[in-house]
MARFI-498968 format. One record per residue (C-alpha): x, y, z; residue in three letters. Coordinates in steps of 0.25 Angstrom, whole numbers, padded with zeros to 4 digits, always signed. Layout:
# residues N
XYZALA
...
//
This chain:
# residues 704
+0240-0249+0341UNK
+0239-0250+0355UNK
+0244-0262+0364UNK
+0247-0270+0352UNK
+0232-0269+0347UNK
+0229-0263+0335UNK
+0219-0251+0335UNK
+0210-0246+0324UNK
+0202-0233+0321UNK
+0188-0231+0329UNK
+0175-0230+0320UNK
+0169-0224+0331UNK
+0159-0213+0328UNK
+0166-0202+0335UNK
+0178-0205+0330UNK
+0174-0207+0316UNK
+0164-0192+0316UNK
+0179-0187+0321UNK
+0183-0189+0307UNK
+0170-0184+0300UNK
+0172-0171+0293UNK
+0155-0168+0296UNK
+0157-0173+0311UNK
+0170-0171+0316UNK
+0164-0158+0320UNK
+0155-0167+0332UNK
+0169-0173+0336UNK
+0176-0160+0338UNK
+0163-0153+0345UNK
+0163-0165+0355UNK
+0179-0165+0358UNK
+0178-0148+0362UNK
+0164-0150+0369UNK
+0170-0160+0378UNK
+0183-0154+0379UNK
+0177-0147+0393UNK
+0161-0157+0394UNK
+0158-0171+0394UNK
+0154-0178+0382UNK
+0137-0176+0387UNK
+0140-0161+0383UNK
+0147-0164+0369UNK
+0134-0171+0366UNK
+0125-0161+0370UNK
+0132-0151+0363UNK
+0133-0158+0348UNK
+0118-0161+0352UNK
+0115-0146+0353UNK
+0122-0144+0340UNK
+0113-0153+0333UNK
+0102-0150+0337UNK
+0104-0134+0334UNK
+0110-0139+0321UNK
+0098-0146+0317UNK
+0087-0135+0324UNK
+0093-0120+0325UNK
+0080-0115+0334UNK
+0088-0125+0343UNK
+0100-0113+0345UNK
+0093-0105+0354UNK
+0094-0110+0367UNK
+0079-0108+0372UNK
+0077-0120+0360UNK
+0084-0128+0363UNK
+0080-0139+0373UNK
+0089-0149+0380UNK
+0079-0160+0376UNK
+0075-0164+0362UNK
+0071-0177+0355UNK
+0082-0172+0346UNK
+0093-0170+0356UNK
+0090-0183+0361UNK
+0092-0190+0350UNK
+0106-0182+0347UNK
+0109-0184+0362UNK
+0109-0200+0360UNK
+0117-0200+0348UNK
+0127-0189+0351UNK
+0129-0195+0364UNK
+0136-0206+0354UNK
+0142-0198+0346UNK
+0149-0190+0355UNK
+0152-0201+0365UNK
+0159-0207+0354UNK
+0168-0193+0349UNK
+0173-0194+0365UNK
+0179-0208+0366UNK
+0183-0211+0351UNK
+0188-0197+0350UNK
+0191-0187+0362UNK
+0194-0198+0370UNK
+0205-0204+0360UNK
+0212-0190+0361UNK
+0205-0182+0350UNK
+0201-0169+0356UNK
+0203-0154+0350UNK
+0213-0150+0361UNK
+0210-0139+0371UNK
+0208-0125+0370UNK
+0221-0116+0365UNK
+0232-0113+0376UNK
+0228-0099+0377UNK
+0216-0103+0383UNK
+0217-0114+0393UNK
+0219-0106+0407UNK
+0204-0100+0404UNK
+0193-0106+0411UNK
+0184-0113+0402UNK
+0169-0110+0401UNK
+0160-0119+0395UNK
+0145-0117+0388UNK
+0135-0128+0388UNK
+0131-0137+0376UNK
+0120-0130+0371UNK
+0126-0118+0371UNK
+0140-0124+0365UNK
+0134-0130+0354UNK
+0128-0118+0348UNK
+0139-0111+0349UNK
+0148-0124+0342UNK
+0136-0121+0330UNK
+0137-0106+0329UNK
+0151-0107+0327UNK
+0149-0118+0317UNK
+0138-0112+0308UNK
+0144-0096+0307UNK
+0152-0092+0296UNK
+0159-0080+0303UNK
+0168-0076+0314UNK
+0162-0081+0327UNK
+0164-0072+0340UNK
+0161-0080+0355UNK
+0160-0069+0367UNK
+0161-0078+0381UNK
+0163-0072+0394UNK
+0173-0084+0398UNK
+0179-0093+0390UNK
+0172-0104+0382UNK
+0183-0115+0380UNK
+0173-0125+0374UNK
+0167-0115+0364UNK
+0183-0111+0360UNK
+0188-0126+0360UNK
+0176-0129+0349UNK
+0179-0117+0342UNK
+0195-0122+0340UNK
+0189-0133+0335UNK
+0179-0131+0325UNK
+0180-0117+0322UNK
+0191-0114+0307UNK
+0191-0098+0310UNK
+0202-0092+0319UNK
+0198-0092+0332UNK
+0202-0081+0345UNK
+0199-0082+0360UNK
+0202-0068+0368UNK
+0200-0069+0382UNK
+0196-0056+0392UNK
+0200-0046+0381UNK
+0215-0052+0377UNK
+0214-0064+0365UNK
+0220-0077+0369UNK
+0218-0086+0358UNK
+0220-0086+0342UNK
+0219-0098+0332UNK
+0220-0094+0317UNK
+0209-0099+0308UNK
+0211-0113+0301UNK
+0201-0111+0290UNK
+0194-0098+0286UNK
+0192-0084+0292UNK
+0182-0085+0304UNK
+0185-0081+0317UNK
+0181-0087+0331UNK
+0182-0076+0343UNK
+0181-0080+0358UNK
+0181-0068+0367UNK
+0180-0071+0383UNK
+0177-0062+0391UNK
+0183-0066+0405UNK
+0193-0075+0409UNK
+0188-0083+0423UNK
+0194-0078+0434UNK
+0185-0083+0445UNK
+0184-0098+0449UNK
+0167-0099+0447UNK
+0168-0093+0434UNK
+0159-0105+0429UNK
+0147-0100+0440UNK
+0142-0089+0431UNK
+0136-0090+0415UNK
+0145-0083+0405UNK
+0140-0078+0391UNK
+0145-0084+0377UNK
+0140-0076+0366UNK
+0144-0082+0350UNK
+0144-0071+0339UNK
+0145-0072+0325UNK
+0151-0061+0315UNK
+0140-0059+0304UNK
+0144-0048+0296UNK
+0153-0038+0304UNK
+0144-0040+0318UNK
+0145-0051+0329UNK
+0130-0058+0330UNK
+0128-0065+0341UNK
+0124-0079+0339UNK
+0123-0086+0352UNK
+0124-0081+0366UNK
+0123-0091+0377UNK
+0133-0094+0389UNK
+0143-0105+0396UNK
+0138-0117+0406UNK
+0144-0112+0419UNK
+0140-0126+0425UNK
+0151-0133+0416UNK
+0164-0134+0418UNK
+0175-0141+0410UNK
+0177-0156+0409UNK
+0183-0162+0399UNK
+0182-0176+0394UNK
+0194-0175+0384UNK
+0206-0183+0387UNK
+0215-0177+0397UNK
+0230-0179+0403UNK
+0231-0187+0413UNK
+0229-0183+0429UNK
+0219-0170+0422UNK
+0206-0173+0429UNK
+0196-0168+0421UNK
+0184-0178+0419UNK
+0171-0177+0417UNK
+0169-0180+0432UNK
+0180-0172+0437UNK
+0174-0158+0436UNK
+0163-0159+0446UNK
+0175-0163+0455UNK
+0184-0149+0452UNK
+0176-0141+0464UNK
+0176-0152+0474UNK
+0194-0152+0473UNK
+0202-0140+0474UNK
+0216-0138+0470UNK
+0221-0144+0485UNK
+0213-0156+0482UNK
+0219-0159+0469UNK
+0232-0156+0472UNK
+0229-0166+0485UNK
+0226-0176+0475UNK
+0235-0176+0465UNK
+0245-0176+0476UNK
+0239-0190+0482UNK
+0237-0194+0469UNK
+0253-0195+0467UNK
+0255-0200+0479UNK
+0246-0213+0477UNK
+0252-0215+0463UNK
+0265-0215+0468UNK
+0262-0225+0479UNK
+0255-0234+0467UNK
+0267-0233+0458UNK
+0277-0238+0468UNK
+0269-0249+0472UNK
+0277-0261+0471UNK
+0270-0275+0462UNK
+0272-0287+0463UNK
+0268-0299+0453UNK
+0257-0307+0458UNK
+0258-0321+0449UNK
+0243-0325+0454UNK
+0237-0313+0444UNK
+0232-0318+0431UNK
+0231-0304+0427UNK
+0240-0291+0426UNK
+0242-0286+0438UNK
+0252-0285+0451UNK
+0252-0286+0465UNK
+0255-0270+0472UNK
+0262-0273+0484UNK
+0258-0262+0494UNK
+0267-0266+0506UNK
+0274-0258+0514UNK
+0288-0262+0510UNK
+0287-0270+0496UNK
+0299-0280+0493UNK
+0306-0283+0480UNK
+0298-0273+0471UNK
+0300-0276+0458UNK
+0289-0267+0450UNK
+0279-0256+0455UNK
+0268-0251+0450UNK
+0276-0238+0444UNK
+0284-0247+0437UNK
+0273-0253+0428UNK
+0265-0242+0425UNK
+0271-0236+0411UNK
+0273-0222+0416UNK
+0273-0216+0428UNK
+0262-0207+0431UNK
+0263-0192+0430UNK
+0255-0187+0442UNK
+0265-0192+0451UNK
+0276-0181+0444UNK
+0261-0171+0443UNK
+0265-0157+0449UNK
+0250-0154+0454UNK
+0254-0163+0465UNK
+0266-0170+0472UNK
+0271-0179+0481UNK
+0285-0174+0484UNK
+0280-0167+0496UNK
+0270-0177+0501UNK
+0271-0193+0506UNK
+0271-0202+0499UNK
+0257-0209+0498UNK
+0256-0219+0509UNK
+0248-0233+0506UNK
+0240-0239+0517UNK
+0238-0254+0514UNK
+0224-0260+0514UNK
+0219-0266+0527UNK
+0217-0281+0526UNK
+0202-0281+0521UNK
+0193-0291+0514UNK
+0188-0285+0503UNK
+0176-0291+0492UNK
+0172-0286+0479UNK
+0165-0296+0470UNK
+0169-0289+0458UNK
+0182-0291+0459UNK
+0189-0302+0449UNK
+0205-0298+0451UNK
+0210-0291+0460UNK
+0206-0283+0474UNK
+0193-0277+0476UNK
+0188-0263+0474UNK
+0192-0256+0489UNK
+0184-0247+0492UNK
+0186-0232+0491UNK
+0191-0227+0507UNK
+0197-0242+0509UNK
+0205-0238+0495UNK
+0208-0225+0501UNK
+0212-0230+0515UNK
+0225-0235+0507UNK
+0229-0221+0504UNK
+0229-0212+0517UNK
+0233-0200+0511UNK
+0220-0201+0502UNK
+0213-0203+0513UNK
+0217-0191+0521UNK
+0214-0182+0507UNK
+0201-0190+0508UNK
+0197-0185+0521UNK
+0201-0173+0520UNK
+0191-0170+0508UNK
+0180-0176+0516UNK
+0182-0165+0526UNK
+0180-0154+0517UNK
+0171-0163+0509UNK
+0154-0161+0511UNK
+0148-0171+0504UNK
+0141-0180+0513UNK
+0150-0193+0513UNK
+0160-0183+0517UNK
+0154-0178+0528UNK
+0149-0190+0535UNK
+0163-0197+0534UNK
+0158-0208+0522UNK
+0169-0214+0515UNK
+0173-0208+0502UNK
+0165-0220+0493UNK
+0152-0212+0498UNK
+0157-0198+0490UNK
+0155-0195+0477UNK
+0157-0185+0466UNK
+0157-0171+0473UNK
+0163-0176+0486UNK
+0178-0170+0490UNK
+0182-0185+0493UNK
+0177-0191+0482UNK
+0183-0179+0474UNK
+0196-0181+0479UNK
+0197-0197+0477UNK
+0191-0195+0463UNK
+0203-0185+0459UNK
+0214-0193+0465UNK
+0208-0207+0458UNK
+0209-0200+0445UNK
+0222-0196+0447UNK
+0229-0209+0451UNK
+0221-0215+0438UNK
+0226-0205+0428UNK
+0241-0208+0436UNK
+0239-0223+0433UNK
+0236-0221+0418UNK
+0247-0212+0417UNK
+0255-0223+0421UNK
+0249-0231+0411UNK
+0253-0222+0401UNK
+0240-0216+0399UNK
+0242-0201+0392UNK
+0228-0194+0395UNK
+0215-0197+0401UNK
+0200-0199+0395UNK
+0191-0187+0400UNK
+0180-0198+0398UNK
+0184-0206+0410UNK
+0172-0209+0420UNK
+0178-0201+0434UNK
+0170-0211+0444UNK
+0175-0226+0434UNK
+0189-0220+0433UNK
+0192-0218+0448UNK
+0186-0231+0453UNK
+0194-0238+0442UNK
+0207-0230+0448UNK
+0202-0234+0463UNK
+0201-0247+0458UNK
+0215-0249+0454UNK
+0220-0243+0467UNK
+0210-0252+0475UNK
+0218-0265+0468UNK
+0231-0257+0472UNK
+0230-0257+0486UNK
+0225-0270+0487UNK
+0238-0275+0480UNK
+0236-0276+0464UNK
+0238-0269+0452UNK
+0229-0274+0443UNK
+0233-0271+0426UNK
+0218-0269+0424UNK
+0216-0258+0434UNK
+0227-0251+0430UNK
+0223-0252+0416UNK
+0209-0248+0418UNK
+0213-0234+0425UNK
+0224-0232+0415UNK
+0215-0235+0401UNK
+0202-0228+0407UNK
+0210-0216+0408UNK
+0216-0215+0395UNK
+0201-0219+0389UNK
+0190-0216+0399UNK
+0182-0228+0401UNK
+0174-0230+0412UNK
+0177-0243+0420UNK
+0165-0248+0419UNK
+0165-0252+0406UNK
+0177-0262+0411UNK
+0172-0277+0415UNK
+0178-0282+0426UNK
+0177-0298+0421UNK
+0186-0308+0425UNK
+0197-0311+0416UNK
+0195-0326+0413UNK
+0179-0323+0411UNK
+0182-0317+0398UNK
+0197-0323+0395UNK
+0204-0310+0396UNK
+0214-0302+0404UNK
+0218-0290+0408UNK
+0215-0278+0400UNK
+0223-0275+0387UNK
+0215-0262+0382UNK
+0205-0254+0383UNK
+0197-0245+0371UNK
+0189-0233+0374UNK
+0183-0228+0361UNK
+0194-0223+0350UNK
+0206-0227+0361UNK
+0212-0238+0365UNK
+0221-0241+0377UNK
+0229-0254+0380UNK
+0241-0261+0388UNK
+0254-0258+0384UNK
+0259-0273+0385UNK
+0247-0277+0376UNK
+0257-0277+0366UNK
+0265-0288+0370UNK
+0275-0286+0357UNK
+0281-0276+0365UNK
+0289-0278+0379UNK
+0280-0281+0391UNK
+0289-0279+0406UNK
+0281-0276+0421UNK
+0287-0263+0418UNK
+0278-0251+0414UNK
+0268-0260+0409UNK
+0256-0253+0415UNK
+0254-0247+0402UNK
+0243-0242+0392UNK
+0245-0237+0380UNK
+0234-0231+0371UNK
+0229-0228+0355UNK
+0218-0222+0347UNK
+0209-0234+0341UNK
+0200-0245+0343UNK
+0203-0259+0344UNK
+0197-0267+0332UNK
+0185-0276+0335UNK
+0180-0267+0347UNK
+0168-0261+0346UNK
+0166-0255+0360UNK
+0169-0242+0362UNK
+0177-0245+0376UNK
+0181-0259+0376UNK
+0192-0267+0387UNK
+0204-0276+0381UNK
+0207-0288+0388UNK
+0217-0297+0384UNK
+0213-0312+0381UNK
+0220-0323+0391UNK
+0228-0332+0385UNK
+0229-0344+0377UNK
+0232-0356+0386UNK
+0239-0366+0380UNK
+0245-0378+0386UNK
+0261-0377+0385UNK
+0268-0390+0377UNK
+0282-0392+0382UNK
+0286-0400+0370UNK
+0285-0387+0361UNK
+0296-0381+0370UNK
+0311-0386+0368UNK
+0314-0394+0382UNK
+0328-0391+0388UNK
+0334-0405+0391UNK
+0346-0407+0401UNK
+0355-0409+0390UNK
+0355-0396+0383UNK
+0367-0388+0380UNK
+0366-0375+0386UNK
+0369-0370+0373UNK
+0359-0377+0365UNK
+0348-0371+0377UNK
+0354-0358+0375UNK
+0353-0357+0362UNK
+0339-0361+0361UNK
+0334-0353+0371UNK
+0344-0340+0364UNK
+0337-0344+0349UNK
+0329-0332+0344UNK
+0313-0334+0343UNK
+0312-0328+0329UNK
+0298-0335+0327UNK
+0287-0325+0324UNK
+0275-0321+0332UNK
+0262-0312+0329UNK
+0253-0307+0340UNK
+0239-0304+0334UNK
+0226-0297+0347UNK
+0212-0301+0344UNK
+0202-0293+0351UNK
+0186-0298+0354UNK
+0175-0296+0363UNK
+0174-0303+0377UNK
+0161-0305+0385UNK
+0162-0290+0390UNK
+0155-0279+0381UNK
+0168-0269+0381UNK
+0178-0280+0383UNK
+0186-0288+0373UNK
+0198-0296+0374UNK
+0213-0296+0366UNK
+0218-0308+0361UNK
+0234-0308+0359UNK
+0237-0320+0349UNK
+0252-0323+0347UNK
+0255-0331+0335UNK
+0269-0338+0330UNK
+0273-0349+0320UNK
+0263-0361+0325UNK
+0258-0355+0339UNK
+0247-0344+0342UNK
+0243-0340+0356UNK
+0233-0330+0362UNK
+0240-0323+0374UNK
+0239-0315+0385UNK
+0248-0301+0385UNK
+0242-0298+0399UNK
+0251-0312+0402UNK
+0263-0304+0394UNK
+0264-0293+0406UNK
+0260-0302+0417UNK
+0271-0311+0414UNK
+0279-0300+0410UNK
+0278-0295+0426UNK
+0282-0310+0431UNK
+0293-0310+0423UNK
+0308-0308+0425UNK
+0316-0301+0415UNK
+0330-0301+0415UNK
+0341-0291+0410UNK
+0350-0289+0400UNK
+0358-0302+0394UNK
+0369-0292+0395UNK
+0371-0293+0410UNK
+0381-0302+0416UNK
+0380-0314+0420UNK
+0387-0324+0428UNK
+0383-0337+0422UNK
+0392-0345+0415UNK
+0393-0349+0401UNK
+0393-0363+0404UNK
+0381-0364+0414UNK
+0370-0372+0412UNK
+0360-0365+0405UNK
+0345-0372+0410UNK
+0341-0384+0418UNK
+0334-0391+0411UNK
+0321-0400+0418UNK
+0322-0414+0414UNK
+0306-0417+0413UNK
+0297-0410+0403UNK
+0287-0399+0410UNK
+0296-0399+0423UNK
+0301-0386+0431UNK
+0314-0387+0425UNK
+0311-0389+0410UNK
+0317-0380+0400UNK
+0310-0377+0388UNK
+0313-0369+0378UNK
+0299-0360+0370UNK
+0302-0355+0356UNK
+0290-0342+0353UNK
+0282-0350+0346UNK
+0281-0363+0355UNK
+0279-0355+0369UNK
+0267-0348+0362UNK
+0257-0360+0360UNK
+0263-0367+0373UNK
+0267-0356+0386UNK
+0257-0356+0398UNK
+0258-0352+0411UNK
+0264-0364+0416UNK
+0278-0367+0419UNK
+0282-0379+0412UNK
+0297-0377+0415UNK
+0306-0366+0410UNK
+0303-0360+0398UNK
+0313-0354+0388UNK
+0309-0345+0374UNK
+0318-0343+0364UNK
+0324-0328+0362UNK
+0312-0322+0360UNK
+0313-0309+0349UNK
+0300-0301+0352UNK
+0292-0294+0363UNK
+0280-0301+0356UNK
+0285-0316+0361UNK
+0292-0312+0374UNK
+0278-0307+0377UNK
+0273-0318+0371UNK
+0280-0328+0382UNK
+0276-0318+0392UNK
+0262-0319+0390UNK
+0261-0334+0391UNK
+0270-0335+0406UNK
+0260-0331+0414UNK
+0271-0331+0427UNK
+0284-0325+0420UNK
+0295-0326+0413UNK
+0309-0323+0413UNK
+0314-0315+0401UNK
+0327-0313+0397UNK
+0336-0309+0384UNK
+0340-0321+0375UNK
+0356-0319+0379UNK
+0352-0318+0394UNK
+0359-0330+0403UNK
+0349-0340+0405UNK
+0354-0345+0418UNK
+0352-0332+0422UNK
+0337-0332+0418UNK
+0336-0345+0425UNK
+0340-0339+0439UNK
+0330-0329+0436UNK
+0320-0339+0432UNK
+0321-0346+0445UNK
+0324-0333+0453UNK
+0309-0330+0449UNK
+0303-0344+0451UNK
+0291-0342+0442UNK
+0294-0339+0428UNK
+0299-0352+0423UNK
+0301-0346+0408UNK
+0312-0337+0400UNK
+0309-0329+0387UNK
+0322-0325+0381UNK
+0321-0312+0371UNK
+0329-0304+0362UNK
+0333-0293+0371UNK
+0335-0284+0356UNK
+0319-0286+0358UNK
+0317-0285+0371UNK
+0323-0279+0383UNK
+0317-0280+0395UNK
+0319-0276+0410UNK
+0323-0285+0420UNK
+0310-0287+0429UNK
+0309-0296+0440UNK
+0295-0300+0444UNK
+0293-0298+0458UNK
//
């Protein structure tokens, strides 16, 4: 379960084959080739093995040709199949691990996939001990052979063995003898040897002698922690920054996410989606929430030793000029600000910026272009990339998120991030966004696949959840059965399934809007001038025992990978679809007020309401059970609304989600007088839910 949605097991093809005792041997071969390649090179390494498997004259490397009818046949189908191992199982987690301890300070050397795969066959078809002689070490050879080889297995390095592993089923015996352990820095510039030998009798017979790919380098597309920078992109980047340039980055990196976690927010009651106002001025008054306070953790790079702050300034912000800006793409929210406009709101980026572009000698460098004409290769574009990626993985910490897809497109994933930051300094924080940089992380989707539709086009909201294959990530306050407060509730939370009904591979949740229904005062109890304060009171005080069920439906919407949640609420004699997008935004317009347990000065005798002498007039008081305020709320204010003591999260929430502008929410035994003050203190929230604070206790907020 994640969210509140129920979750069940994925048929896909990878994951089932991971379960197959004749196939499971594809899965594994595809976790360990792309533990240090991309997913192109896993494909062409099982193609190779088929293809030897099925033509041995295909072993010897002057047969074997890089095109075939054959091969191209495999190619389209094991394109599928592997493509399917990496997001339904390597991607949800299931990996073989990395190489042993022993072994981790050794530079890796890697050998090509023709030359991979006949090793992974060799190993496979002999009966006997098996004896590899390589002149560095071979880390992807060694990581398949902890996986697939039964034998014991020893690793000795320059003369003194390093590693042992005792044999889990029979007597064979795997040796890896490397010669030299990489001193020098280029130690990729040159071809080094990789003999296999195979003990027939009481002599060593060579069966394959080839050599490592000095052109690659390891990149792996495994998930990684956080704030490790190792996607497929980022290798080509590794020669262009040095250790300065990285430590420089990481260092501004801190600095701006500090400046956006004390970024003060204010509610903005024109928004008919999740979201608040940043207030960037100088000097903010009456801050009540900032961004740090509702993002579920703080971010670990801030406290990262590889950089800090505590000797530097603190990052300065320079507020955007009053331009006039157009983007006909844009729905909600601000534009897309351009690159070196975004920039220009940072200056300490802008003088790491161009200080690159001095030592930098790419051609928009050199002629003084702006740093939207560089690409991949450039010192600029190196630099901005990097830092991009950084504050990305910092907002999905913050979210929650525990480790980062390897299978994250570098050039989606930073314009997403420079996106967010582009609404920033224009004023907004916008709960899509946000959500979008954290989920990709944890899933590795590429933005493109979002559609960027209006709302009311398809009847839906913000996003709820977002599925990538065998994984699933979704907002924490989806599940509006537990408690929902502006704080800390920026949150994701994620779980190994697939939603039922959805047949896409990558599909986007958004919830459905809400039933509208028109509200009839005369199932509501009327407060009449002549009440007793004790009969109100104790109205108001009795305990809603009356049951309710929430049941989600999910269905398709007009977008291929887009479909909608429907939350029905169901009691006695009502049944309503709602919003739980409504439940946070009225959560954040809503004051809740402290213990029943603090003093008061109020007396005993005072009266308790003032009740309005016309139906429908600002002054009515009316008193909702559960069941009645479900089939009758809207977002209008009809007078002042009381519930009965409310005994779950699930009807609280409930209330919440149809008070578009707010509530105030106190324990059953609270003064009313005193919520009254508040009431009018706040002058827009014109309803109070009373709760059984045994169920739900909650922290005084005041919305701003």
């Amino acid at each position: 379960m994640v969210g509140g949605l129920q979750l069940i097991a994925s048929g896909a093809i990878g994951r089932w084959m991971a379960f197959s005792q004749d196939l499971a041997y594809m899965v594994t071969t595809v976790a360990t080739s792309t533990k240090y390649q991309p997913m192109e090179f896993a494909i062409e390494v099982l193609c190779t093995m088929a293809l030897v498997n099925m033509d041995d004259s295909l072993d010897k490397e002057e047969n074997y040709f890089s095109y075939s009818v054959d091969r191209a046949r495999l190619l389209g189908v094991l394109s599928k199949v592997v493509d399917s191992i990496m997001l339904n199982v390597v991607n949800a987690g299931h990996t073989l691990g990395d190489i042993p301890e022993e072994l981790r300070s050794l530079c890796i050397h890697l050998a090509d996939a023709p030359e991979l795969a006949r090793i992974f066959l060799k190993v496979s078809r002999s009966k006997t001990d098996i004896l590899l002689l390589c002149d560095r070490f071979q880390g992807d050879i060694l990581l398949w052979i902890l996986a697939h080889f039964e034998g014991s297995v020893e690793v000795s390095v320059a003369g003194k063995q390093v590693f042992q592993r005792a044999a889990s089923y029979g007597g064979r015996q795997f040796t890896m003898i490397v010669k030299t352990i990489c001193q020098e820095e280029n130690c990729r510039s040159t071809v080094h040897r990789i003999e296999l030998l195979e003990l027939l009798g009481e002599q060593w017979t060579r069966i394959l002698d080839g050599q490592d790919d000095y052109t690659r380098s390891p990149s792996t597309i495994h998930p990684l922690p956080l704030y490790a920078i190792e996607t497929a992109g980022e290798p080509e980047q590794r020669g262009i920054l040095n250790r300065e340039s990285l430590y420089n980055i990481r260092n501004l990196a801190q600095g701006i996410i500090a400046w956006v976690l004390d970024v003060p927010l204010r509610i903005n009651y024109n928004y008919k989606f999740v979201g608040f106002v940043a207030d960037l001025s100088p000097k903010p008054a009456n801050v009540g929430l900032r961004i740090g306070d509702i993002l579920f953790r703080w971010p670990r790079l801030l406290n990262s030793s590889e950089g800090s702050t505590d000797k530097e300034p603190p990052i300065v912000f320079r507020p955007l000029k009053p331009r006039v800006y157009s983007d006909p793409d844009s729905f909600y929210g601000p534009p897309f600000l351009p690159t070196p406009l975004l920039c220009e709101c940072f200056p300490a980026l802008v003088g790491l910026l161009e200080d690159a572009s001095r030592r930098c000698k790419c051609y928009a460098c050199r002629h003084g272009e702006t740093i939207d004409r560089c690409k991949m290769g450039c010192h600029r574009e190196g630099i901005f990339t990097h830092l991009l990626m950084l504050i990305g993985n910092a907002i999905a910490d913050g979210f929650g998120v525990q480790e980062a897809s390897g299978i994250t497109d570098l050039k989606d994933y930073t314009n997403e991030v420079r996106k967010l930051l582009s609404e920033l300094v224009q004023g907004d924080m916008l709960w899509d966004s946000w959500f979008n940089v954290a989920a990709s992380t944890a899933l590795g989707y590429s933005s493109k696949a979002v559609v960027r539709v209006t709302y009311e086009d398809e009847g839906a909201n913000a996003f709820v959840a977002v599925q990538n294959g065998s994984k699933v990530v979704a907002a924490t306050w989806l599940d509006i059965t537990r408690k929902i407060r502006p704080q800390q509730c920026f949150a994701l939370e994620s779980a190994e399934g697939q939603l039922p009904g959805i047949e896409q591979q990558c599909a986007f949740v958004r919830s459905e809007i809400k039933m509208e229904l028109k509200c009839d005062l005369d199932k509501a109890r009327r407060c009449l001038p002549d009440d007793s304060q004790e009969t109100l009171l104790r109205e108001i005080s009795e305990k809603d025992t009356s049951e309710v069920t929430i049941k989600h439906a999910l269905f398709g919407s007009q977008s291929l990978n887009s479909c909608r949640l429907v939350t029905i609420i169901s009691t006695k004699s009502s049944q309503r679809i709602i919003d739980p997008t409504h439940v946070l935004v009225s959560a954040t317009r809503s004051y809740f007020t402290g213990s029943a347990r603090r003093p008061c000065s109020h007396p005993g005798g005072s009266v308790l309401v003032e009740c309005g002498d016309t139906e429908n007039s600002a002054g009515a008081v009316y008193i909702w059970s559960f069941d009645n305020l479900v089939a009758n709320w809207d977002d209008e204010n009809h007078g002042i609304f009381y519930t009965k003591s409310l005994d779950s999260e699930l009807k609280v929430n409930t209330a919440l989600s149809l008070s578009f502008g707010g509530c105030l929410i106190k324990e059953t035994s609270a003064c009313l007088l005193c919520a009254r003050e508040a009431l009018r203190r706040c002058g827009i929230c014109q309803r109070i839910i009373s709760y059984e604070p045994d169920v739900h206790a909650l922290t005084k907020y005041m919305a701003a």
